[in-house]
Structures are given as C-alpha cells and as structure tokens.
C-alpha positions in Angstrom: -1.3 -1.0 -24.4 -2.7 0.9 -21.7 -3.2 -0.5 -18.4 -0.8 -2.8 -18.7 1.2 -1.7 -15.8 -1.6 -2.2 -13.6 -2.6 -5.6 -14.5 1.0 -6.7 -14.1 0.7 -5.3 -10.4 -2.3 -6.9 -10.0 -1.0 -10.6 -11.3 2.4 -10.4 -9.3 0.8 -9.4 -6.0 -1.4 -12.4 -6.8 1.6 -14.6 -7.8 3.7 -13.5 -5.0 0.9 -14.2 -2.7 0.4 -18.0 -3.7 4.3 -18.5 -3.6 4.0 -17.2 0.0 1.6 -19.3 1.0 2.8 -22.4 -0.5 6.8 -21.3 1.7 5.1 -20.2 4.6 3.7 -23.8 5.8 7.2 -24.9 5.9 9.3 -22.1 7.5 9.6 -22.3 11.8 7.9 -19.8 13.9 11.3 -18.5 14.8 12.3 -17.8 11.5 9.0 -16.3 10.5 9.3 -13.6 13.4 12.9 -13.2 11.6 11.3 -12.6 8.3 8.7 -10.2 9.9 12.0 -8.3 12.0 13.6 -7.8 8.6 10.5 -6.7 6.2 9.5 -3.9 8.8 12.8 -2.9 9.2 13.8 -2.2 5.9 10.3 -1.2 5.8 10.7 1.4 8.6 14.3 2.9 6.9 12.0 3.2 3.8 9.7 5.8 4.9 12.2 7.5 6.6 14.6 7.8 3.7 11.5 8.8 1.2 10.2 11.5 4.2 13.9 13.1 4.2 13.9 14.3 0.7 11.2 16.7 1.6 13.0 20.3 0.5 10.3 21.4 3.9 8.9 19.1 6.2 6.2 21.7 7.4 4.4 20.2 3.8 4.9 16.7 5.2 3.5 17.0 8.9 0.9 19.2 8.1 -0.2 16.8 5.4 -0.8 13.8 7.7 -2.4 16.3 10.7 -4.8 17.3 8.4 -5.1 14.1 6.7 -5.5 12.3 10.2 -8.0 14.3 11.6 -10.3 13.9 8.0 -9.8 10.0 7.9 -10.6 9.8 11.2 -13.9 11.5 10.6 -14.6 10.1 7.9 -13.1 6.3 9.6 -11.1 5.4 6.9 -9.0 2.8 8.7 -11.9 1.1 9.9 -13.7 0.9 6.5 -10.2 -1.2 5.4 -11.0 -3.2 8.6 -14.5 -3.8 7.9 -13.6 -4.6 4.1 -11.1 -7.1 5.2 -13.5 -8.8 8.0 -16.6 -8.8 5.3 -14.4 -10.7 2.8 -12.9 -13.6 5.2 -16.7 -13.8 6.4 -17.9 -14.0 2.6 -15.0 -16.6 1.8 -15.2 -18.9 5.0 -19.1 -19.0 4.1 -18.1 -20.2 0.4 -15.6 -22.7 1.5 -17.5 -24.1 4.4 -18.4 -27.7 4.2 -16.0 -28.5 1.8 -13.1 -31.5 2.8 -10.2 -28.5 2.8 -9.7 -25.9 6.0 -12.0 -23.6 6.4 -9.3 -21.9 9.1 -7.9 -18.8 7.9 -4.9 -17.0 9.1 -5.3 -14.8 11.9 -3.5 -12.1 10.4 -6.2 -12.1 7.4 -7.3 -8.5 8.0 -3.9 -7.4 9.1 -2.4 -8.7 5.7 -5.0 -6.9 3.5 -4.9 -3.7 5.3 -1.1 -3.4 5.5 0.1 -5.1 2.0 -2.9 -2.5 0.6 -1.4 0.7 2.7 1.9 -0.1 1.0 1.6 -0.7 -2.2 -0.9 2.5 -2.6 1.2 4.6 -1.2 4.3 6.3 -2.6 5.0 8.1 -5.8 5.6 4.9 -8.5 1.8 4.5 -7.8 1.4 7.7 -8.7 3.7 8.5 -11.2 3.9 5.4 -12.9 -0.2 5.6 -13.3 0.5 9.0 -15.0 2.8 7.6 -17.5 1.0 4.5 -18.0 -2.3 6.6 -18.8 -0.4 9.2 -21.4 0.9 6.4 -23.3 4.5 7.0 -22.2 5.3 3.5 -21.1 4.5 1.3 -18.5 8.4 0.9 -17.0 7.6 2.5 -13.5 4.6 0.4 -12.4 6.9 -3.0 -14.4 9.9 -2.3 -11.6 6.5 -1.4 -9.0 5.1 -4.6 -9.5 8.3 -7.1 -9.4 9.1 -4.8 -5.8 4.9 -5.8 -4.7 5.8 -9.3 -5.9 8.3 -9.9 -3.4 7.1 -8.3 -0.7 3.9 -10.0 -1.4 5.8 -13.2 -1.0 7.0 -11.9 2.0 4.0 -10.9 3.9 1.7 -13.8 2.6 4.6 -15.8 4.2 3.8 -14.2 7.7 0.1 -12.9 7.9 -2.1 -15.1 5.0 -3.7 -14.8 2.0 -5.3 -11.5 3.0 -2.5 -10.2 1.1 -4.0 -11.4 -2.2 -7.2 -9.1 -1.6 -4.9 -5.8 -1.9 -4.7 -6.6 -5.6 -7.8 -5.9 -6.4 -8.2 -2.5 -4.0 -4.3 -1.3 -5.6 -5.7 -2.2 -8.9 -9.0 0.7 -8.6 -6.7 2.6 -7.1 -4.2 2.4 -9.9 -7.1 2.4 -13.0 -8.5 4.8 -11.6 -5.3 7.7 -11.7 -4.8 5.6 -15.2 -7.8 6.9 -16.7 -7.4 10.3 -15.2 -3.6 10.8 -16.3 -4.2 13.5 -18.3 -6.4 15.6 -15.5 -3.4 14.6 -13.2 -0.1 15.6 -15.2 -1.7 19.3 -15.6 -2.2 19.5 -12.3 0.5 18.4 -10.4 4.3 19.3 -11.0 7.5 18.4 -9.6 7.4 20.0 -6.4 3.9 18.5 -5.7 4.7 15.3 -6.2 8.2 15.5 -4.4 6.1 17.0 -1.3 3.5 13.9 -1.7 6.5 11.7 -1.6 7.6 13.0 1.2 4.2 12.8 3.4 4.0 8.9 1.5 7.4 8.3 3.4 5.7 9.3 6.9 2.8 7.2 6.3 5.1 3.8 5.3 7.4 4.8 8.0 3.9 4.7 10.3 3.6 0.8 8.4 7.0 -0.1 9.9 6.4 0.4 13.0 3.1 -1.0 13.4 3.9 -4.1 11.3 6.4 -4.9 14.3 4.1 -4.2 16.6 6.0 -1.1 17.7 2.7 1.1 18.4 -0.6 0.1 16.0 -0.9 3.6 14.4 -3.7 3.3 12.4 -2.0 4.5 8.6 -5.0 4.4 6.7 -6.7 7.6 8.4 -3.6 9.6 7.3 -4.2 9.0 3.7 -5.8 12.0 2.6 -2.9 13.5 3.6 -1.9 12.6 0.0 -4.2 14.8 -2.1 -3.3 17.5 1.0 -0.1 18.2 0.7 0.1 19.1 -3.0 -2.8 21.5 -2.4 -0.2 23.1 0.1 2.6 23.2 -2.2 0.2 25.2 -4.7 -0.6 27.5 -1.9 2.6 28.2 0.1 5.6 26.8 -2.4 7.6 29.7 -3.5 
C-alpha cells in the first residue's frame, strides 16, 4: 500500500508526542534542561556529520545563501511562526471554558516549528517518499518514523504538544513528494541528492544550535536551499 510510510510518520510523531506529555509532568526542571543539553547535542553532531559528506561544500553553502536570502523574501520562518500562533489561538478558543487547563506550554510555537524543521529536512524524507511512491517499499520512512517517534517523545517532553502539529505539516510534505515520485526519481540522481543531504546537514546543524539557545537562527528561511542545491549539481557537477 502506498502511503503507508507516511501515515506511520504521521501516527508515531502523534504517539510519541502523547507519551511526552504524559513523562514530562513528572521529570524536574533540572533534568529537563539535561534532556534538552543532550537532544541538541546529538542534534548539532547530526548536521554536521550529514554536512561533511558533501564531495564539495561550495554546493552546500551556496545552497542555504541563496536559499536564505529567498525565504527571507518570501518570510518563510515567520509563516511557520504565524502557523504555530494561529493554531494555539484556534485551540485555546476551543478549549476555553471547559474544567481542564486552558494554559499551554510556552514553548508551543517553538515545538511545532522545530520538531517540523527536523523531521522535513534530510534525505529519508526524501528518499524514502520516492520509494514509497514507486511501489518499492516503505522501509526508509518505517526506520524515519520510529527515529520521529522518539524524538517526538523527547521534545514534547521539553517544549509541549506543539510538537504533535508537525505531523500534519511532515505529512503534506511527505504525500505530496509521494504522489510525485515518479516526476522526482527522473530528475534527481545520486549526486543531487548527496548534495541536498549535505545543505539538509547545515540546516539541522542550524536546529542544534538554536534549540540550545546557542544563537536563534531562523532555519526555516534556508529551506529552499533544498530544491537549490540539486539545480547546482545539474549545472556545475562534473
């Protein structure tokens, strides 16, 4: 069945996000700013292990220039913003007068925009999409979606259920390069994606450091940098 890799992304960032909730009430402060420490580390070698195996890293840096520069004309990291604030209106409004909490975390927005930055971006997204879409199996967005599942436990632990609304954004995402696999696996080859990996890796690298509020760079305007640098590689690659 088609798809299937993407609705099992969708259910375990779900899942992992209720399990979060339901640990994070109990762990200390102290330990939670451990937890945090320890997701953006291993976050931060992440994206610099996945940047390194760039063959050039002119592909990479020009990727996320250009891709900066476009997604900040266009504001793509404030759309996110705006999408995360609009939904925590919408569901304070729904839940308001009813006998539970109406408070929600203060990291709402913060969860959704980072949880949805990082499980978009790299090239199991991608790739697995591909294969998912050409009938070739599902087995690359399955491992994708147990790796989301934990760290959705992880960061719904720390930062809310905002987490749970990057389900729903990775799941278009992930349809959408679904339905287009065939389109896709024409047009990109090896070197392509390597390259997109690579400029992914900056952009999760960027995650890490503002997750532990290292500088607050602002990842989601360097997304086109995705469809950039294989447009590069087609150019320049030799």
């Amino acid at each position: 069945m088609r798809g299937i890799g993407t609705i099992t992304n969708f259910l375990t960032i779900i899942g992992g996000t209720i399990v979060g909730l339901g640990v994070g009430r109990y762990i200390a402060d102290q330990m939670r700013t451990t937890i945090e420490q320890a997701v953006g580390m291993v976050t931060i070698v992440l994206g610099i292990w996945t940047a390194a195996q760039t063959d050039n890293i002119v592909f990479p840096l020009v990727s996320v220039v250009l891709g900066g520069i476009i997604g900040e004309v266009i504001r793509i990291e404030h759309g996110f913003a705006v999408l995360g604030h609009w939904v925590k209106e919408k569901a304070e409004s729904a839940l308001a007068g009813r006998s539970r909490s109406t408070d929600f975390h203060p990291r709402f927005v913060e969860g959704f925009v980072t949880a949805t930055l990082l499980f978009s971006i790299g090239p199991m997204s991608i790739l697995g999409s591909i294969d998912d879409g050409l009938g070739r199996g599902a087995q690359i967005l399955i491992v994708k979606s147990a790796l989301d599942g934990l760290v959705s436990i992880l960061f719904a632990a720390t930062m809310g259920w905002g987490v749970a609304l990057s389900a729903f954004v990775v799941a278009v995402y992930q349809a959408v390069m679904t339905l287009s696999a065939s389109g896709l696996d024409a047009i990109l080859d090896d070197r392509m994606v390597h390259e997109m990996s690579a400029t992914g890796g900056i952009m999760v690298l960027g995650i890490g450091l503002r997750f532990m509020d290292v500088k607050p760079i602002r990842v989601g305007s360097l997304l086109p940098g995705l469809a950039i640098a294989p447009v590069l590689v087609a150019l320049f690659a030799r």
